[in-house]
Structure formats: structure tokens, C-alpha cells
C-alpha positions, 0 to 999 in steps of 0.5 A: 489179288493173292488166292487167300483175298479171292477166297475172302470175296467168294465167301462174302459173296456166299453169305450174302446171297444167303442173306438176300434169299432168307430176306427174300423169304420173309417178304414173300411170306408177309405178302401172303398174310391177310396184314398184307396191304397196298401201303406195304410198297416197301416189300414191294421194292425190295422184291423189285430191287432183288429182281432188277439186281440178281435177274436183269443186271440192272441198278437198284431201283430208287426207293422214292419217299412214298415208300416210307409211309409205314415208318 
């Protein structure tokens, strides 16, 4: 790889992080208002994707049809 492509990668990567964090925020701030119930299980697996992709170096989670209720 030529410095220039590194250099592309690393500022994807930097977007993209920026991205998870600000989704990650709005979610967070869903879940504390009182519209907040259990059928939101699709805030719930982007929490559990998050946590599993960033922290634990796993795959992310299956997102199962129940999830989709709210659509």
C-alpha cells in the first residue's frame, strides 16, 4: 500500500468512529425518554453490536426479525 492509501484507510476509519459515537449518543439519549419502551429492541442491538464490535472484538450480533417490530 502507497502512504497516500494508508492515509485514506486512517481517515475512513476516523469518520467512522466519529459516526458510531454520535449514533451511539442518539441512542443513549432515546433510551432515557419516557417514549423509551421494551418493543425498542433495535436500539438495544445497536448498543449490543457497538459493545461486541468495539470492546470485545467479536462479530456483530444477528439482528433476529423481532427486532423489526417497530418498522
Amino acid at each position: 500500500m502507497k502512504e497516500l492509501d494508508v492515509q485514506e484507510v486512517i481517515n475512513m476509519n476516523y469518520r467512522l468512529s466519529t459516526l458510531l459515537g454520535i449514533a451511539t449518543s442518539i441512542i443513549r439519549d432515546y433510551q432515557k425518554l419516557e417514549a423509551y419502551h421494551d418493543s425498542c429492541n433495535i436500539c438495544d442491538w445497536w448498543m449490543t453490536a457497538i459493545q461486541a464490535v468495539v470492546y470485545q472484538n467479536k462479530p456483530i450480533p444477528p439482528f433476529s426479525d423481532k427486532n423489526s417490530k417497530i418498522f
